[in-house]
C-alpha angles and dihedrals in degrees: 000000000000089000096057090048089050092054091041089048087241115145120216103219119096085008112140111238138205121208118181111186114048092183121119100295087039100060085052095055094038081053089050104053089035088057090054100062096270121136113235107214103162131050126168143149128184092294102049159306135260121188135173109182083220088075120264122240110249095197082052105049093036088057090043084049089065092074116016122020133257101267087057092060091068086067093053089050095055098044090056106048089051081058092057081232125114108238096256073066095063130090 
């Protein structure tokens, strides 16, 4: 992927990203291109997606996901922006 931004004069930093897959493999690359400066806007697994076009935590989903699945998240999400609150925020 890098290699195709580079060609494309692209730069990774501050790029939305898509990861299908967040799996096990999946959370590593997510992590990896996150760590690069990339935004992470998509995440989904074979339950679900969730998106938010202002970049997702990683750390954060991947956390939530232990519990509860992906597509959940997107509630959470919600909830928590109509309360004005991040979702570390939120009991």
């Amino acid at each position: 992927m890098t290699e195709a931004l580079e060609y494309l004069e692209i730069p990774l930093e501050g790029t939305g990203v898509a990861v299908q897959g967040f799996g096990n493999v999946g959370q590593i690359a997510a992590r990896l291109i996150q760590g690069k400066g990339a935004k992470i806007v998509l995440l989904s697994d074979s339950r679900g997606g969730v998106y938010n076009p202002s970049g997702l935590d990683v750390y954060q989903v991947a956390a939530f996901k232990q519990d509860m699945r992906v597509a959940a998240y997107m509630l959470a999400v919600a909830r928590t922006a109509e309360a004005g609150k991040t979702l570390g925020e939120y009991p």
